[in-house]
N, C-alpha and C positions, 0 to 999 in steps of 0.2 A: 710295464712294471719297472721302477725304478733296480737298478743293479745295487748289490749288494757289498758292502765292502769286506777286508779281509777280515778286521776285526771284528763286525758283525755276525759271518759267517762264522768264526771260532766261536765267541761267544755262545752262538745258539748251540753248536755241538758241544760245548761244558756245559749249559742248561741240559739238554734232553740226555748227554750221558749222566748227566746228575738224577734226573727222575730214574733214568733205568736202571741206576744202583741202587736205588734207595725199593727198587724192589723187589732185587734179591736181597740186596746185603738186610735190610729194616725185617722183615719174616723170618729168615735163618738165622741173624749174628745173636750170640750170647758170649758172656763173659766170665771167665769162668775165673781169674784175677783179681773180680770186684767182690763185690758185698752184695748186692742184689739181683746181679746174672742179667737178667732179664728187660723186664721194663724199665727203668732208668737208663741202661746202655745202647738201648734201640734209639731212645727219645734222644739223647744226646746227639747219637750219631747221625737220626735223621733232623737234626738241628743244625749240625756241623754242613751237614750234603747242598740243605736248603740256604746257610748262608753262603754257599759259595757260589749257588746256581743265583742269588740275587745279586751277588758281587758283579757277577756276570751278566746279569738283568740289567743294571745299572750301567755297565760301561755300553751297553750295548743302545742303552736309549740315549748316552749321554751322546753316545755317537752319530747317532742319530739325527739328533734334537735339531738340527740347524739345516735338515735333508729334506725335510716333509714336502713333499710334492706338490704343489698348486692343487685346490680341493680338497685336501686329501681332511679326513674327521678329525674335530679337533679329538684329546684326549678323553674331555667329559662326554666325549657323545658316543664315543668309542665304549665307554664305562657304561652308560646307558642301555646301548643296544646290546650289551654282554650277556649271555645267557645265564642267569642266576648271580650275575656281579653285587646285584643289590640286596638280594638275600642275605649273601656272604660277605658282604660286606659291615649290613644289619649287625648280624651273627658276632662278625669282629666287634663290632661296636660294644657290643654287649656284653663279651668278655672284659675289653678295656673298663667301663664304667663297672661294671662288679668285683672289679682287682680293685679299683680307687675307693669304692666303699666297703672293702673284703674286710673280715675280723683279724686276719693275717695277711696284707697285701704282698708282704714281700715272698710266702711262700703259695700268696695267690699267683703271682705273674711268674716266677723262677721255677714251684713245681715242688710235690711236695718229697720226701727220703724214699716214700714206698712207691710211687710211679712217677713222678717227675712232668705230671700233666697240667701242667699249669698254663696259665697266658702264651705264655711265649713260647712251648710245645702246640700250642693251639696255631696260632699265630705260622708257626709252620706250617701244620697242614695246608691252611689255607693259601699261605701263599708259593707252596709246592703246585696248589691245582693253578693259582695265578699263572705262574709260570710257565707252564702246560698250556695254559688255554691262550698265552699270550705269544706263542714260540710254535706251538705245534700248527703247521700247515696245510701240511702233505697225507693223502691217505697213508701213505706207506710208513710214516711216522706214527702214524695212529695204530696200523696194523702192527706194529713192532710193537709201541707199547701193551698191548693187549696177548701178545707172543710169548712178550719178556715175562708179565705178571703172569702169566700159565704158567711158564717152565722154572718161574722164581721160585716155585710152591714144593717142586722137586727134590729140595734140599730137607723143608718139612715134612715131606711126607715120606723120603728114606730112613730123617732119623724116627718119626713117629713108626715105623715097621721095626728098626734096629731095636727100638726101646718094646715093644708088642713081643716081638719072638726071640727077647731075653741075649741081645747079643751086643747090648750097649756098654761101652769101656767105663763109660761114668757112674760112680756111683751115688746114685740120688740118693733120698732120704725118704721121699715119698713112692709110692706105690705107681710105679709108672709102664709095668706093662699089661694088668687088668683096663686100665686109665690111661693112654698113655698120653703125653705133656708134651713133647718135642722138641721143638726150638724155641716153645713158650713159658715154659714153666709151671703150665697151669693146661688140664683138658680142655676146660672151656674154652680158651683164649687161641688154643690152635684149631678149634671145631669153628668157633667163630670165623675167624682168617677164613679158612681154608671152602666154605662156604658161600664166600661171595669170590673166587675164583673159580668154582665148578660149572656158573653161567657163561664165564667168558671162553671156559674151555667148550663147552657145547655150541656155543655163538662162533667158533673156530673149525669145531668139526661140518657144522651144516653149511657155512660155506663153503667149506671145502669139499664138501660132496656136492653142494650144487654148483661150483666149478667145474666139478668133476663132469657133471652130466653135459656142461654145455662146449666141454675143448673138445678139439679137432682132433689133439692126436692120441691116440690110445696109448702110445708105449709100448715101452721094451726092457727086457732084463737090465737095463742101466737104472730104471726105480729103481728098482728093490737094492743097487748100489747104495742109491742119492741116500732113501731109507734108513739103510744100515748105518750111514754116516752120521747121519743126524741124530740116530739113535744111540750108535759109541759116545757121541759127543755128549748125551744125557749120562748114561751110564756109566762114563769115565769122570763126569763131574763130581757123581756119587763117591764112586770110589777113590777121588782124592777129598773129599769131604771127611769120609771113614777113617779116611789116612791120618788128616790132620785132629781128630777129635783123638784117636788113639794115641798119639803123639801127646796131647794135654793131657792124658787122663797118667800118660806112664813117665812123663820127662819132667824132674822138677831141677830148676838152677837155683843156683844161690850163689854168694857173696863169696867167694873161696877168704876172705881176710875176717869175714863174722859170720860165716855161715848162715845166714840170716838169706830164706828165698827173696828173690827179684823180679823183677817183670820184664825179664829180655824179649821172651815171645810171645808179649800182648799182642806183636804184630800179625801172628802167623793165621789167625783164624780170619779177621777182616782179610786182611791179605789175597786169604783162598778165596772168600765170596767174591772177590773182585776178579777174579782172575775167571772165576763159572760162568759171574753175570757176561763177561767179553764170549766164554762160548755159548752162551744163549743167545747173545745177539748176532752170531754168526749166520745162525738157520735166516733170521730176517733178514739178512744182506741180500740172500736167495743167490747162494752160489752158484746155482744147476740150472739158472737160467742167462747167468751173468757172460758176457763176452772174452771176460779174461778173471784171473784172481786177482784183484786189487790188493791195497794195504791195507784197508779197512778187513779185508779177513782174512789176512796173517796175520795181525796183533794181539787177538786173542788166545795166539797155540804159541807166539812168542813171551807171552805175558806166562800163561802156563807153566811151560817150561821155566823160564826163569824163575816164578816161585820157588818149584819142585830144588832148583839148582840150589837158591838162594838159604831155602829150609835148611836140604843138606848140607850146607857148608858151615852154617850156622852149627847145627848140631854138632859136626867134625870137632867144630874150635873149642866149642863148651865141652866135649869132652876130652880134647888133650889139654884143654888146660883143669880139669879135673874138677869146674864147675856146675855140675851137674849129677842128679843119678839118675839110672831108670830103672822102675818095677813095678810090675805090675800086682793088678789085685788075686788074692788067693783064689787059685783054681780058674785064673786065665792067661790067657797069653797076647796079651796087648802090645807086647813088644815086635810086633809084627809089620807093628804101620807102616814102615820103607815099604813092604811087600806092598799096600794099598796104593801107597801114594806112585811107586814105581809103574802100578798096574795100572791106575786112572790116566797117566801120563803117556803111558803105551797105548791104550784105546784112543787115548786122542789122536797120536800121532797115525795111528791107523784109520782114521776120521781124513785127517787129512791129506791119507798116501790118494784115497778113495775120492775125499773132493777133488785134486788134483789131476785124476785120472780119469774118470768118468767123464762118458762125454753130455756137454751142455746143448739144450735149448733155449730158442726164446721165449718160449714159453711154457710154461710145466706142462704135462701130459697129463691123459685122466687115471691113468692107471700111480702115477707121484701122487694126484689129488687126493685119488681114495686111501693112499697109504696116511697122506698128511692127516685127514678128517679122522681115522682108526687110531692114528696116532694121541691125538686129542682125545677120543674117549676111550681111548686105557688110562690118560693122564686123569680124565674125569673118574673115571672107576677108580684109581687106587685114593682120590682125594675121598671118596663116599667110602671107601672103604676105611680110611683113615678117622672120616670121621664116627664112623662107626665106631673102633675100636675105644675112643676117648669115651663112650659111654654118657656125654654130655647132652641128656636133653632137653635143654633149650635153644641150644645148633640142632638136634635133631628136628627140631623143630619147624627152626626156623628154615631147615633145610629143605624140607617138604613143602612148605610154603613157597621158598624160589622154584623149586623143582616144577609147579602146578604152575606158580604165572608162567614161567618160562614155556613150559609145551602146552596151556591154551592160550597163552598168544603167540606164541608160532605156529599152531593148527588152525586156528582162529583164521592170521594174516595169510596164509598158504591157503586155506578154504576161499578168501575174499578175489587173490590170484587168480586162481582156480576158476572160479566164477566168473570173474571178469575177463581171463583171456580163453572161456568153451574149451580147457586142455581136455574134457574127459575126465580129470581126475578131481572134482568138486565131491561125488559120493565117498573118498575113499577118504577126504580131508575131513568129511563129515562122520563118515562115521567113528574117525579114529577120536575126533572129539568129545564125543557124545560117551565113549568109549572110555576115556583119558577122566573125564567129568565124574562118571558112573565109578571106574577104580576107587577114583579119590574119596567121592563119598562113602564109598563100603569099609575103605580104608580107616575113616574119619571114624564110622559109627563105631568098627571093631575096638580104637584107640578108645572112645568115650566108656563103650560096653566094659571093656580091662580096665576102667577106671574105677566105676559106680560099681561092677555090678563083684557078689561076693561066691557068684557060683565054683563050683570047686575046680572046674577045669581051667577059672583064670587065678585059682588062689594057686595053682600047683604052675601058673604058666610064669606069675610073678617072682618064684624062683630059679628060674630058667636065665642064668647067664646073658647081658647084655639085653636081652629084647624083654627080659621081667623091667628095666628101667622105665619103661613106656607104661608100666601100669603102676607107675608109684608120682604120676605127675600131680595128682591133687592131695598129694602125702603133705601134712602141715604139723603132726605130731614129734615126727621125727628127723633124725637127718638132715639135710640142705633147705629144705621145706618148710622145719621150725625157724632154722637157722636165719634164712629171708623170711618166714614172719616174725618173727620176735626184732630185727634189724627196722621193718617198717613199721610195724603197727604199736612193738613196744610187749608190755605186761603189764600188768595192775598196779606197778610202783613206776614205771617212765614211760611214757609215750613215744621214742623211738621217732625215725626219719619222720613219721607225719605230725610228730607231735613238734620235733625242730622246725618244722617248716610253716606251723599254725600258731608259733609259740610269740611270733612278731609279726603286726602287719606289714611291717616297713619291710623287714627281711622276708615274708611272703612274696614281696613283688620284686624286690631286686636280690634278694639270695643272702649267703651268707660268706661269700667271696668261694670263687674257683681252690679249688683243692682244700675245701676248707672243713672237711668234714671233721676230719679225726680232731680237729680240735673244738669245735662248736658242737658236736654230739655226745659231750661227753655227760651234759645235764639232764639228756634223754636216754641214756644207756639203762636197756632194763635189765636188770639183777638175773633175770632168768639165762639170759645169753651167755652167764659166766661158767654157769653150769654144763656148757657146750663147748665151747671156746675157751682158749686161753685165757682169764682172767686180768692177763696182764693187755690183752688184745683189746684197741676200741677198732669199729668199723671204719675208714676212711673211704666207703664206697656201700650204696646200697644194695646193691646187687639190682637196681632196674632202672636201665638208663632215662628214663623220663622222672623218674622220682631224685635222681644226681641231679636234674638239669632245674625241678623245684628248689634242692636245696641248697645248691651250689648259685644259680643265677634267679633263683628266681620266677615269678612268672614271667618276665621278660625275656629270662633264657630258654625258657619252654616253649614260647611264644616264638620267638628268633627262630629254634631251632626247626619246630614243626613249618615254621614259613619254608626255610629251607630243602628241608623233605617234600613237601607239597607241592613248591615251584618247580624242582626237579620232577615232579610227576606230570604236573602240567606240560613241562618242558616235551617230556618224553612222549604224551600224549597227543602233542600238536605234531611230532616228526614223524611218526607214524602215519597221521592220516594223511601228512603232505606231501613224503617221499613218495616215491615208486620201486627205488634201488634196493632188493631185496637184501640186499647185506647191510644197508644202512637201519632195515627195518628189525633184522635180528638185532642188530648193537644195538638200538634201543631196546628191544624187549630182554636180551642178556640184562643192561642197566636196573633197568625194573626191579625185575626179578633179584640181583643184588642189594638194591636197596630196600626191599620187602621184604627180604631173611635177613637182615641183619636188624630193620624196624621189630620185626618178630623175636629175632636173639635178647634186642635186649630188652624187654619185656623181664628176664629173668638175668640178662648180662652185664658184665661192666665193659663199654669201649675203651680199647687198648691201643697200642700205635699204630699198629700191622691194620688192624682194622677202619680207625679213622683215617690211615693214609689209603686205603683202599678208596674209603667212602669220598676222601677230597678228590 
């Protein structure tokens, strides 16, 4: 294998630290600065992440370019044999040609005020997975990404609990701890997210138990050290999270010569994700195995710290020079933050007296293993619990749906083991299937029964807090439920999303340009939706993503897109029956199962950034 040069080697490490921010900092960052908080300031910034991890794609091929080995593939064939390149490729194409025939191209490709999802948001994702699939090598690269996107979720599902048991500094406008919204802005949008990470965390923990079962050494009271480390270092991420969100909710600067506020500390909040995501890549460096402490994990408790320094002194200056105030909301006391941000910075450094001391193997022990795997499904339980709270069902949904493929194909592939290597345990894989099967169905009927039926004990159940939502899913009169019907099918005066998308053949097959709703639906807006909604409100999104993809691209874009989903399945379908590698067989059935609760979500969803960057 040809040796790599220096520039090449930095390159790839700004590519993949590029992907790993973009998946903490794209799920946690909001903005509280701007005008729309949310969705436009993810897309921005996972726009900004991806041009620089291609600036660095670029130098790195350019460097390249003149190295290729004797034999080695040319580039088209390399394109060829890519798994899903021509899908995604498709997919792009088909964005491009419906921007050039969009009814607003320019805010088809740039993205429209209210999400910023346009062409060139697209166009990101895409070539965010390019990038990945063109850079990524190494297992251990792999397992890291898959580390990072679990403990990215961390920052969501702390504040989706801060905002649940009424202890959030911010004061929203909307109802956000019946519901709670988190770092989204919207229930739906963080049940979504957080739903197609709950696979990868169970794909994390069954590794790690069947590691567990096959190491040599059992361990010693230095786990439950390693443990603890790993777990200040989650903990202490929180708690300068807490820190820095209370710090925005209580410190306002301004202008001392017009008093007129400014945006000194736009920086503070990205800042902080970056400084979390470096201690979540810490755990993947695998210090408790490693021969010494490298640089690579010091720079995440150096970066830290400096924040922390950097916050404080910032704050110092704004207030001796009298440009600022602080106060908090009536009947709290936010002005506490130093206390959090002080505290998350002490638990790390106590993260790292502990890594520093503890002693190392070469390899984890089973008793590290089974802490790791435990570890994972608390992380999985508080995200199911999280999404619980948001009350969103059509993530509930969709979530039950990943939840079944995930454990009958992984009792399924463990039964087929089983079988094939005479362990003994074939009855126990079988029966837990049959088992697993039988649940769901009982579960399915009760869900249909609470739908249809109008017996008194489910009329009295439909009031019941939280689990009464699961019996209002075929609710069309009222509520969300009018709301997406009268968006798709219309009223007796406008026919509504299917009436825009029936309304031209030409724009049936190729759309009516990306992000182009709010303004092409305005001839189909039915009178009754006003009566619901804000009057002033038109829809720029249908609420179900295969009905967005008719009237934004088309049947072409429907067609692209479902190739793409499909191919993916194929894809997934063919490494399954070919591996042997039990951990390769879980990552595909994790996949799966993501992409099947999120095909489910949006049924009733709109895809957001957090979640297409997921899916790319």
């Amino acid at each position: 294998m040809q040796r790599q040069t220096t520039i090449a080697v930095w390159c790839e490490r700004i590519i993949e630290g590029g992907w790993l921010l973009a998946l903490v900092l794209i799920p946690s960052y909001f903005n509280l600065l701007s005008s729309r908080h949310f969705e436009p300031d993810k897309a921005t910034s996972l726009r900004a992440i991806v041009l620089i991890m291609a600036a660095a794609g670029i130098i790195r091929a350019l460097e390249q370019a003149g190295r290729r080995a004797p034999g080695a593939p040319t580039p088209w064939r390399r394109f060829i044999t890519t798994p899903l390149a021509l899908p995604a490729a498709l997919y792009a194409l088909v964005f491009l040609v419906t921007t050039a025939t969009s009814v607003v191209p320019s805010t088809s490709f740039w993205g429209s005020y209210q999400r910023l999802q346009g062409t060139y948001t697209n166009l990101s994702y895409i070539g965010l997975a390019t990038l990945i699939v063109l850079t990524l090598r190494r297992r251990e690269q792999l397992e890291r990404l898959i580390t990072v996107a679990v403990l990215g979720s961390l920052p969501a599902i702390g504040y989706g609990l801060v905002q649940h048991y009424q202890i959030d500094p911010l004061p929203w406008k909307g109802d956000v701890i019946s519901r709670v919204a988190s770092t989204m802005g919207n229930s739906i949008f963080v049940a979504a997210y957080m739903l197609m990470i709950v696979p990868f965390a169970l794909y994390r923990a069954v590794v790690a138990f069947a590691e567990a079962r096959a190491a040599d050494e059992p361990g010693d009271t230095a786990d439950f050290g390693w443990a603890a480390a790993y777990a200040l270092l989650a903990i202490g991420s929180l708690l300068l999270l807490l820190g820095v969100t209370k710090f925005g909710a209580v410190v306002r600067s301004f202008d001392t010569s017009t008093n007129i506020p400014d945006l000194r500390y736009w920086w503070i909040f990205p800042a902080a994700l970056t400084a979390v995501c470096g201690l979540y890549i810490l755990p993947t460096l695998r210090p408790h195995t490693a021969e010494r402490i490298s640089g690579a994990m010091i720079w995440p408790g150096i970066l830290t710290a400096g924040f922390v320094l950097l916050l404080g002194f910032a704050y110092l200056l704004g207030q001796a020079a009298g440009a600022q105030v602080v106060q908090s909301r009536a009947g709290r006391n936010d002005a506490d933050w130093p206390f959090w941000l002080v505290g998350g910075l002490a638990l790390v450094v106590v993260a790292y007296v502990l890594i520093y001391t503890l002693p190392r193997r070469a390899a984890p022990s089973r008793r590290l293993l089974w802490l790791q795997g435990a570890g994972m499904l608390v992380i999985a339980g508080f995200l199911l619990l999280t999404i619980f709270f948001t009350q969103s069902r059509g993530p509930w949904i969709g979530m039950g749906a990943a939840l079944f493929v995930f454990f009958t194909l992984l009792l399924w592939r463990a039964y087929r083991r089983a079988r094939a290597g005479a362990t003994g345990r074939t009855g126990l894989y079988r029966n837990l299937l049959i088992a697993e099967v039988v649940v769901t169905l009982v579960l399915g009927g009760f869900v249909a029964a609470f739908n249809l039926s109008s017996a008194p004990v489910f009329q009295q159940l439909r009031s019941v807090p939280y689990i009464g939502r699961m019996g209002t899913l075929l609710e069309t009169e009222t509520g969300t439920g009018l709301v997406r019907t009268l968006i798709w099918r219309g009223d007796d005066k406008a026919g509504g999303a299917i009436g825009l998308i029936s309304s031209s053949p030409l724009r049936a097959i190729i759309g009516w340009g990306p992000e182009s709703m709010f303004v092409a639906y305005n001839k189909f807006y039915p009178p009754a939706l006003a009566n619901i909604e804000a009057r002033g409100a038109s829809p720029d999104r249908s609420h179900e993503a295969y009905l967005d993809e008719l009237v934004t691209k088309g049947a072409l874009g429907l067609a692209s897109y479902l190739f793409v989903i499909i191919s993916f399945f194929a894809l997934a379908w063919r490494l399954l029956g070919r591996t042997d590698d039990w951990r390769t067989q879980v990552l595909c059935i994790a996949g799966v199962a993501v992409v099947v609760g999120h095909s489910i979500e949006g049924l009733t969803g709109i895809p957001i950034v957090s979640t297409l960057m997921m899916l790319g």
